[in-house]
Biopython code that builds the backbone (N, CA, C, O; Angstrom):
import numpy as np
from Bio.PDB.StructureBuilder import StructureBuilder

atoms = [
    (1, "UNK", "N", (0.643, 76.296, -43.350)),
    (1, "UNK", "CA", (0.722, 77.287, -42.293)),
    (1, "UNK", "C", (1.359, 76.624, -41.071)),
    (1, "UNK", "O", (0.848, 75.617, -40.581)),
    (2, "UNK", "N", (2.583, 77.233, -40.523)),
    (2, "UNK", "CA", (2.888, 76.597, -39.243)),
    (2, "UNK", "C", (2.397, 77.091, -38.002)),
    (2, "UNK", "O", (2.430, 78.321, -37.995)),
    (3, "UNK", "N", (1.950, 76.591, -36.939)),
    (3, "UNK", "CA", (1.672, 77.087, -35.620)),
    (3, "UNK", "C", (2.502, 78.420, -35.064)),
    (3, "UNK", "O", (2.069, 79.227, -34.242)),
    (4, "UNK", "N", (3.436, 78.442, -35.533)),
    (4, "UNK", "CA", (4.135, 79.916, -35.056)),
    (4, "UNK", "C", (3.520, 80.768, -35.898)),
    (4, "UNK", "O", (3.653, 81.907, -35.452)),
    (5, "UNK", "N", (2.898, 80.757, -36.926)),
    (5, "UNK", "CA", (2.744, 81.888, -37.587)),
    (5, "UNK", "C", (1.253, 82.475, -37.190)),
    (5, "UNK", "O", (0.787, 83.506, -37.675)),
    (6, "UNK", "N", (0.611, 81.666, -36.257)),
    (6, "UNK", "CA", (-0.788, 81.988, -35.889)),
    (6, "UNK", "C", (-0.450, 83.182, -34.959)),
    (6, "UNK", "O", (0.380, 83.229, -34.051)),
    (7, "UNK", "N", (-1.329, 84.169, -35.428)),
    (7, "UNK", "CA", (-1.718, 85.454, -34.327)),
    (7, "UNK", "C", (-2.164, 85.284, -33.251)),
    (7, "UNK", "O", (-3.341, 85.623, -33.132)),
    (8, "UNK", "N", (-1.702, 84.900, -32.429)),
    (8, "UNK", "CA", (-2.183, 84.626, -30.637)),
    (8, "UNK", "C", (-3.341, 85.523, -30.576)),
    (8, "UNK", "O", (-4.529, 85.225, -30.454)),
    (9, "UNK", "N", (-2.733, 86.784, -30.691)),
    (9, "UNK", "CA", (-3.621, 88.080, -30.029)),
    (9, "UNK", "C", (-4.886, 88.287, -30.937)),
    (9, "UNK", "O", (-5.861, 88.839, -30.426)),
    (10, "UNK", "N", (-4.948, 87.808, -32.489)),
    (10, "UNK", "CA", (-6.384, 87.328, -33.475)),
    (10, "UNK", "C", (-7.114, 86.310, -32.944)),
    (10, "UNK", "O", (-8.336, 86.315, -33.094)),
    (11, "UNK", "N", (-6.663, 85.590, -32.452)),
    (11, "UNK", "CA", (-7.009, 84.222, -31.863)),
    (11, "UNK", "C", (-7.733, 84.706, -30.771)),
    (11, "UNK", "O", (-8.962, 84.772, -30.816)),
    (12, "UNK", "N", (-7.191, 84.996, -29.949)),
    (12, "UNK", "CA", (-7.837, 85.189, -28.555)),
    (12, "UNK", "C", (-8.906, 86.246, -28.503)),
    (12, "UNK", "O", (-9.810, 86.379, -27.678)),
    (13, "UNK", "N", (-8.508, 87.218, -29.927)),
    (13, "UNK", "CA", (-10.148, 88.299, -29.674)),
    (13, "UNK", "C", (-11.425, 87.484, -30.357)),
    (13, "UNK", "O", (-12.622, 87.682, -30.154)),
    (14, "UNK", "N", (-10.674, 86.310, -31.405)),
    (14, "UNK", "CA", (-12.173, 85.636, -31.375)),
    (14, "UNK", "C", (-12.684, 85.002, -30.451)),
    (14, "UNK", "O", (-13.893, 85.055, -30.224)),
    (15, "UNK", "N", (-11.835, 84.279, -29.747)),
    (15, "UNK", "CA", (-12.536, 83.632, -28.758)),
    (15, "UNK", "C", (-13.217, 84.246, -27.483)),
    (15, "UNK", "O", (-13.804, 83.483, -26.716)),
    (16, "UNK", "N", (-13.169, 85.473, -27.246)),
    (16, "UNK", "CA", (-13.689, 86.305, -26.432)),
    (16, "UNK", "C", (-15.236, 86.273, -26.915)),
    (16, "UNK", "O", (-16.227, 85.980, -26.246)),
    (17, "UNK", "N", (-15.155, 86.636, -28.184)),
    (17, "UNK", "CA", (-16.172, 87.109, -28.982)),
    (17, "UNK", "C", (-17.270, 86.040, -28.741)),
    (17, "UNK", "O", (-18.415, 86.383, -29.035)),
    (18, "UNK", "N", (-17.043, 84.558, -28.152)),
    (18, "UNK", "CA", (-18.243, 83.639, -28.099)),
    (18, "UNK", "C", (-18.709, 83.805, -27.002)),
    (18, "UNK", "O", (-18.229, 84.306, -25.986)),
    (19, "UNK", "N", (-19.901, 83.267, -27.271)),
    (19, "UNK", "CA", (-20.936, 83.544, -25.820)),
    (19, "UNK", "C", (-20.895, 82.110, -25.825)),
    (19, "UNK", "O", (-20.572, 81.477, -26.830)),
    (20, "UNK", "N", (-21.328, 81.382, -24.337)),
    (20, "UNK", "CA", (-22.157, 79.962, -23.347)),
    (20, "UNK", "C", (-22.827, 79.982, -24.620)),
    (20, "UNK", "O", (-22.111, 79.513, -25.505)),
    (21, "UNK", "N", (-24.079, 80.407, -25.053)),
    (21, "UNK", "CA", (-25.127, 80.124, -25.408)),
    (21, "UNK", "C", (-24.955, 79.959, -27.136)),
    (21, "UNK", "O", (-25.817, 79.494, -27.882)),
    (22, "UNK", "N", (-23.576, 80.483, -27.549)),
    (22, "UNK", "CA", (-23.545, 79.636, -28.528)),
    (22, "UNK", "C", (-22.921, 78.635, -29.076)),
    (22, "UNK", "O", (-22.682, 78.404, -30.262)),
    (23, "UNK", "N", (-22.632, 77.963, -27.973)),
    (23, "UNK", "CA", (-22.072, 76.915, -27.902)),
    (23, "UNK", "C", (-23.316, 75.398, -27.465)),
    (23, "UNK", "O", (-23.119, 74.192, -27.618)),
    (24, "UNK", "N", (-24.489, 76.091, -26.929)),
    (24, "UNK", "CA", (-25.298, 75.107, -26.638)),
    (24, "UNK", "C", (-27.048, 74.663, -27.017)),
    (24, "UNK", "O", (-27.666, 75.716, -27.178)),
    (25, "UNK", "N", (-27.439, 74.143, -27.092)),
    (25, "UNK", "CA", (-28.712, 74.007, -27.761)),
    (25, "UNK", "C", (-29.730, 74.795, -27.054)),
    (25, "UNK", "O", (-30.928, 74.643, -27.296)),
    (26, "UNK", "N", (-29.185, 75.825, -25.985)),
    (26, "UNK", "CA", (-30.795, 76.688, -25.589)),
    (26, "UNK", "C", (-32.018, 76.936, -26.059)),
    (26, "UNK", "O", (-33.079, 76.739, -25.466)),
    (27, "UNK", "N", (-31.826, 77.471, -27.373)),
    (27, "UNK", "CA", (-32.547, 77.734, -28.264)),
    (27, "UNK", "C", (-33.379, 76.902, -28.842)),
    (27, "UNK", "O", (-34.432, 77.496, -29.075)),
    (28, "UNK", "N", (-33.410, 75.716, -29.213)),
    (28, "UNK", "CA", (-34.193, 74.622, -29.350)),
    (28, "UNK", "C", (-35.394, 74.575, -28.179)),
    (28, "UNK", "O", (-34.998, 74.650, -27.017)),
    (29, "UNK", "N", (-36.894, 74.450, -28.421)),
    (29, "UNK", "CA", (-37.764, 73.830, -27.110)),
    (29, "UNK", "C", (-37.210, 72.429, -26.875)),
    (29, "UNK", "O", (-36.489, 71.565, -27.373)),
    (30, "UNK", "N", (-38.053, 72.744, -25.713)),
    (30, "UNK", "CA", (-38.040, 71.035, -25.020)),
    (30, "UNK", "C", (-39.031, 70.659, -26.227)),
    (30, "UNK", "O", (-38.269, 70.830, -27.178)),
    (31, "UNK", "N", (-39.879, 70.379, -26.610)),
    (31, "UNK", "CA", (-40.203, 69.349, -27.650)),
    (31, "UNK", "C", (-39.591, 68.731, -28.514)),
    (31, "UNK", "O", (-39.626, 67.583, -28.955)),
    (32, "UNK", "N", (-38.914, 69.800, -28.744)),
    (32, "UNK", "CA", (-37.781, 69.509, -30.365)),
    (32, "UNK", "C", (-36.956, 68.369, -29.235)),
    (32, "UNK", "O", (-37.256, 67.176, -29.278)),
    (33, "UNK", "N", (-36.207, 68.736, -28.531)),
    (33, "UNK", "CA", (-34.998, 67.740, -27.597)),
    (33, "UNK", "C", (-35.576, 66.398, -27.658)),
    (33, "UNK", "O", (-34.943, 65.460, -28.143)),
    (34, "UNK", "N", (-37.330, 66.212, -26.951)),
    (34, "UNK", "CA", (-37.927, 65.112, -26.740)),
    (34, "UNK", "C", (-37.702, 64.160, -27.727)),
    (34, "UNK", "O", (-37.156, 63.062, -27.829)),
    (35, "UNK", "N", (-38.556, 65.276, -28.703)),
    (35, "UNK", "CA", (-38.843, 64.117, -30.341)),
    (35, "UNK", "C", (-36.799, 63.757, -30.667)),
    (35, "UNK", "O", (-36.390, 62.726, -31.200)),
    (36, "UNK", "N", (-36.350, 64.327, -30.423)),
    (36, "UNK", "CA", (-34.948, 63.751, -30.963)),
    (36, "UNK", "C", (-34.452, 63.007, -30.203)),
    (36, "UNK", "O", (-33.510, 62.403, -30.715)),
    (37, "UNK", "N", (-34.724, 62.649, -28.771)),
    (37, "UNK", "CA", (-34.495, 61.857, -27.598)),
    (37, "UNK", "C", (-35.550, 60.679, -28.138)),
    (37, "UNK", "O", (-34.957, 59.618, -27.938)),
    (38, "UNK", "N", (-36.783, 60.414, -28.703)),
    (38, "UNK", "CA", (-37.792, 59.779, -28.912)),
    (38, "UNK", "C", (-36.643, 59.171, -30.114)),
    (38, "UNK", "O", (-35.712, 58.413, -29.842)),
    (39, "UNK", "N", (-36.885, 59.570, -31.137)),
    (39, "UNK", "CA", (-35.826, 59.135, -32.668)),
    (39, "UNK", "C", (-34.687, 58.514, -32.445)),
    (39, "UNK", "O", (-34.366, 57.492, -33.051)),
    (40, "UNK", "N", (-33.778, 59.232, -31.311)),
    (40, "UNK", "CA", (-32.586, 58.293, -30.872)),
    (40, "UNK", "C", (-32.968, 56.824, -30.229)),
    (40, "UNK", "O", (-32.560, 55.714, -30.571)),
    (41, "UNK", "N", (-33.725, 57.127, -29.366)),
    (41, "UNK", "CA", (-34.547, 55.521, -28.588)),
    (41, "UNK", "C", (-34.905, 54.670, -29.451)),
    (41, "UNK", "O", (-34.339, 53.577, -29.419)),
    (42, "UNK", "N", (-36.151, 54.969, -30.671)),
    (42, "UNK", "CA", (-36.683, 54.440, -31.797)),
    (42, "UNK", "C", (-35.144, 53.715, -32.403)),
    (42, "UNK", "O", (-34.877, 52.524, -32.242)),
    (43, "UNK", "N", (-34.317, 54.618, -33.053)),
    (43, "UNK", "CA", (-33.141, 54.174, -33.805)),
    (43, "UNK", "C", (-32.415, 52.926, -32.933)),
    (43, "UNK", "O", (-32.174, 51.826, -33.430)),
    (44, "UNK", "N", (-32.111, 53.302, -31.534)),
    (44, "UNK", "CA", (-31.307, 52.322, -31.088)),
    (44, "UNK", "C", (-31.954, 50.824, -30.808)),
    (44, "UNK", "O", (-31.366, 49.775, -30.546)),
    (45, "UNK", "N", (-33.396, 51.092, -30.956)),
    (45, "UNK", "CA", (-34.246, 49.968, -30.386)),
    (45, "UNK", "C", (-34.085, 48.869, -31.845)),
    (45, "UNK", "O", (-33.743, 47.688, -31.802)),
    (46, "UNK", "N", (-34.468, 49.723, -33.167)),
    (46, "UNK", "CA", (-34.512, 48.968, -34.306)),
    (46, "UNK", "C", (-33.398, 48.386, -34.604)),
    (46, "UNK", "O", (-33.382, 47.295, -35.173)),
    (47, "UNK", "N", (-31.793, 49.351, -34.091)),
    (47, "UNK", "CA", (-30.658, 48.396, -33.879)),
    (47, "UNK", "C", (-30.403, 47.281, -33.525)),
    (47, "UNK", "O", (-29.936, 46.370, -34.208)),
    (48, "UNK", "N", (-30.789, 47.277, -32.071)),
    (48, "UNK", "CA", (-31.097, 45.951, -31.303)),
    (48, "UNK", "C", (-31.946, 44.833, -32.208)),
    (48, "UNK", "O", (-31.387, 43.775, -32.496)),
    (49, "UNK", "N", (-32.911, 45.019, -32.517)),
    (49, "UNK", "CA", (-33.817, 44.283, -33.275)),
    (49, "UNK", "C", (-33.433, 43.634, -34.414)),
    (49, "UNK", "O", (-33.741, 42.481, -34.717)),
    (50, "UNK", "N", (-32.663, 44.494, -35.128)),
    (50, "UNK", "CA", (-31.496, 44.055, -36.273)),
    (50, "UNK", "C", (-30.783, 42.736, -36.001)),
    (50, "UNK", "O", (-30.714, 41.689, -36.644)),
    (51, "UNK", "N", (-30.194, 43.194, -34.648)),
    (51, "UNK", "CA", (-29.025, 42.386, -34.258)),
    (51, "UNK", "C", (-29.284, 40.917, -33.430)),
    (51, "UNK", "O", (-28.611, 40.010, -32.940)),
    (52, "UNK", "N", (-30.314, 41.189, -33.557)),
    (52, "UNK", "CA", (-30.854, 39.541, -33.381)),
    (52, "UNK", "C", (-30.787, 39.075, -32.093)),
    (52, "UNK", "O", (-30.644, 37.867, -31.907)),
    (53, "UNK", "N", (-30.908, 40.210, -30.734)),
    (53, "UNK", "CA", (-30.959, 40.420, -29.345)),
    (53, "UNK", "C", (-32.481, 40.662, -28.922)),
    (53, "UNK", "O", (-33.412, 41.297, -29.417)),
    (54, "UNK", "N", (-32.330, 39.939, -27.881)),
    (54, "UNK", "CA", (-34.317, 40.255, -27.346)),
    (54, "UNK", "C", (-33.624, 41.599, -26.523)),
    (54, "UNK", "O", (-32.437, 41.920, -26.460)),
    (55, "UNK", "N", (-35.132, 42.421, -25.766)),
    (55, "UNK", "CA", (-35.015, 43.119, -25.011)),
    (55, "UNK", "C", (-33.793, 43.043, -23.901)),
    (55, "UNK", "O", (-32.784, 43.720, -23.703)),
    (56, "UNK", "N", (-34.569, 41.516, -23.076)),
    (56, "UNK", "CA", (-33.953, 41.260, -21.853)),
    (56, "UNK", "C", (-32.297, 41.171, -22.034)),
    (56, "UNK", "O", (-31.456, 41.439, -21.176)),
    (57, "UNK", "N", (-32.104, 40.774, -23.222)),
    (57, "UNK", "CA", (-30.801, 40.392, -23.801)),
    (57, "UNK", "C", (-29.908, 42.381, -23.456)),
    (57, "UNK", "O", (-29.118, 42.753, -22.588)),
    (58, "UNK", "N", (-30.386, 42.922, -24.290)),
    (58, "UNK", "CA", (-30.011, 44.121, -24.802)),
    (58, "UNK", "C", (-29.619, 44.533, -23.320)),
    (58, "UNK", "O", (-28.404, 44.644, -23.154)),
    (59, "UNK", "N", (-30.662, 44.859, -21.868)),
    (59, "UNK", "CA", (-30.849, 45.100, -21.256)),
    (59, "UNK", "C", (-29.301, 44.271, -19.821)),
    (59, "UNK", "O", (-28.609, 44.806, -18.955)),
    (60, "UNK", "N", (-29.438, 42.822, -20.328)),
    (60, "UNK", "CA", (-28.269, 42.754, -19.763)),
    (60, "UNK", "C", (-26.882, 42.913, -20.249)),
    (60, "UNK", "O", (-25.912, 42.677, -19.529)),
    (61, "UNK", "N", (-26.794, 43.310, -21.465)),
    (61, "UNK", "CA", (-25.663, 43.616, -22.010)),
    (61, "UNK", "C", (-25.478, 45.166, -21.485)),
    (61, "UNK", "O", (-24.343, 45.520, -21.806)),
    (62, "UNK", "N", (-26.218, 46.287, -20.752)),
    (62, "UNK", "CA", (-26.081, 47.578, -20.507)),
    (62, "UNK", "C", (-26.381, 48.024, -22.121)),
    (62, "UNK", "O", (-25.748, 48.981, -22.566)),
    (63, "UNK", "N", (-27.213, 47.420, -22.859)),
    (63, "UNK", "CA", (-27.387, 48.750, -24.148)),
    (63, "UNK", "C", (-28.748, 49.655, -24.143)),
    (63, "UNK", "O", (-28.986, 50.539, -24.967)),
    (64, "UNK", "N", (-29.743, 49.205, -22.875)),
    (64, "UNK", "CA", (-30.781, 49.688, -22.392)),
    (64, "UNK", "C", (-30.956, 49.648, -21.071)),
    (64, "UNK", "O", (-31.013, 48.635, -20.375)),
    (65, "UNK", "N", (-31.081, 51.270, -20.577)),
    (65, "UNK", "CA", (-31.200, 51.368, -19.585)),
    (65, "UNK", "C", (-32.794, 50.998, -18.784)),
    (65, "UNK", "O", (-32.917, 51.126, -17.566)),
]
sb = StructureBuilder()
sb.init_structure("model")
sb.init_model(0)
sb.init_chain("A")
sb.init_seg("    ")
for serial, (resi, resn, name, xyz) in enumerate(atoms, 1):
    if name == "N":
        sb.init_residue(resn, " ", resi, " ")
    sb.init_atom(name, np.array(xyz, "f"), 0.0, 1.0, " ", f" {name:<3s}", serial, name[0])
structure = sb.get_structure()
């Protein structure tokens, strides 16, 4: 398919058609966000730990804020 052959005017009534909100995690509670903010921390921490860096280490490298 080449780019000229795309329907501008198909194109653009889908994109009308989206809403903000479905484009973003509203819908999720804050708990759900936490525990996946919690899991990301957990994950990046056991990274570090892997990698054979102490805290303080991690911390001056900027990989923990």
């Amino acid at each position: 398919m080449s780019i000229n052959s795309i329907d501008h005017n198909e194109m653009s009534d889908v994109s009308s058609k989206w809403d903000f909100k479905d484009e973003t995690a509203s819908h999720i509670s804050q708990n759900k966000r936490q525990q996946a903010e919690a899991r990301r921390r957990i994950e990046m921490l056991r990274d570090i730990r892997a990698s054979g860096l102490t805290i303080e280490e991690a911390k001056e490298l900027g990989l923990i804020h």
